[in-house]
Structures are given as C-alpha cells and as structure tokens.
N, C-alpha and C positions, 0 to 999 in steps of 0.2 A: 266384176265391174270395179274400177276404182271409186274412193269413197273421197268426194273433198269436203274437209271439215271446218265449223264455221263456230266460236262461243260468246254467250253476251253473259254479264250477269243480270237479274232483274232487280233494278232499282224505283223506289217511291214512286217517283214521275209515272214508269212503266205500268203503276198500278189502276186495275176499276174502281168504281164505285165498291164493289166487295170483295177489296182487298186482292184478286188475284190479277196477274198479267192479261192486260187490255189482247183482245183477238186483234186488232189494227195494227199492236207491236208485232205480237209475234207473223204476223203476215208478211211485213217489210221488214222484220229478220228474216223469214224465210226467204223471199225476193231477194236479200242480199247474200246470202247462203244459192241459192240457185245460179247467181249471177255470178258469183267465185268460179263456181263449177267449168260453165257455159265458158270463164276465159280462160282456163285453164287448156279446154276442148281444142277451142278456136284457136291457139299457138300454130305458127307456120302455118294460117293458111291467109286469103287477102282481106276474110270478114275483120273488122277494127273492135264491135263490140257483138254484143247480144243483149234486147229490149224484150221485157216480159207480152208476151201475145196473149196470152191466158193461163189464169187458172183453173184448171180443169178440173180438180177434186180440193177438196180441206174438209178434215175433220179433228174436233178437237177431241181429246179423248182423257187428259187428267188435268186438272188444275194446277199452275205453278206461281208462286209465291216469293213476295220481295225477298232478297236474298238468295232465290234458288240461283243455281245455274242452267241456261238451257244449250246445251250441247246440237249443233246439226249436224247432219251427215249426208250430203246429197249425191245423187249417181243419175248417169244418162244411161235413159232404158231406151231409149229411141233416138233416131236422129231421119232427117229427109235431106232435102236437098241445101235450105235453108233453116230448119227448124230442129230444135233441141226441146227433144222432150226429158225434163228431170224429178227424179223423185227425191223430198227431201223429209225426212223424221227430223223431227226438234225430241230429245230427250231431255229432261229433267234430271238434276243433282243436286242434290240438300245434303244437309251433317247426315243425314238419317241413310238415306237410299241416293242409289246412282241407275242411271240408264234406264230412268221410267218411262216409257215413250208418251209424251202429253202430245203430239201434232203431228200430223203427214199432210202431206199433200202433192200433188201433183201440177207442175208449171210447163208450160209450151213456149219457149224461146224464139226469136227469131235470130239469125245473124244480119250484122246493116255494115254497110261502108260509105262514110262520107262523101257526096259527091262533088262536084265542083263546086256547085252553088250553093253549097253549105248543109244543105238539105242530107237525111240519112236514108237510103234505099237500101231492100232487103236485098241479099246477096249469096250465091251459091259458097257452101264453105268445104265443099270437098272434101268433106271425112262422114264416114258412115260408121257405126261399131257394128 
C-alpha cells in the first residue's frame, strides 16, 4: 500500500493541562493527514474532494510532548463505491527516540462533488484498490 505522509511539530498552545499534546490536536492532525491521502486517491476521477464520515477507532497509545515531532503515515485499507477507508499512525520524535507510535486510528471518508446549487453530494469515485 502506498504510505502518504504528513508532520507537525508540537508547540505550547498544542499543549494540556499536563503538559502533553491535547487528544483534540492530534485528532485534527490526523483528519488532516487522512484528508492528504483521500486527495491524493481521488486524482483523475470526477469526486472534487473527500469529507471525514467517521471515525471508527482511535487509540492513544504514548504520550507526546512540546517539542516532539509527530510524524503521520496514512494508507487506504479499503475503498467502496464512494467511501475511503484510511488507516493512519501518528509517530513520535524527540532528541532522544524516533518512530515511537503514540496514535492510530481509523477514519471513513466520503468522496462529494459540488452540485449546482452549491450544495456537496456524495459521489461514486471509481477506483477501488
């Protein structure tokens, strides 16, 4: 499977009340890491984008810390007629250690095409892996 890759640093803001990255960031890095993927997918076909339908699993698994880096890596394990299912791991890198897997999850995509009236309708996208 191809891998599309996605990296934030974590900064102050980024941080909880106990000092480690807020689960709410790294969620909507992941959604932005999955949504890379999902366009990359969707090239040559008539879908315009793909809109998150659910999140199907997340579990957080190490802690990461202002200053880390968190590395994504996402891949389509699935697809249907309209729907892109993507796995994506957030890894962790500090001075110390690289490639620590702190987050997975699994996201369910739709493809949409603008319609006339402005509105976005879900849309067959013709590719299956």
């Amino acid at each position: 499977m191809k891998i599309t890759r996605y990296s934030q640093l974590v900064m102050p803001q980024d941080a909880n009340v106990v000092g480690t990255l807020f689960g709410g960031q790294m969620v909507s890095w992941m959604d932005i890491a999955v949504a890379k993927a999902a366009h990359r997918f969707l090239k040559g076909t008539e879908a315009e984008a793909a809109v998150t339908r659910a999140i199907d699993s997340i579990e957080f698994e190490k802690p990461v810390y202002v200053g880390n880096w968190v590395n994504f890596e996402s891949r389509i394990i699935k697809t249907g007629h309209s729907s892109i299912v993507i796995q994506v791991d957030a890894f962790k890198e500090s001075h110390e250690e690289d490639n620590i897997l702190a987050c997975t999850a699994i996201f369910t995509m739709v493809s949409v095409k603008k319609s006339s009236d402005g509105s976005y309708q879900k849309v067959n996208h013709n590719k299956f892996i």
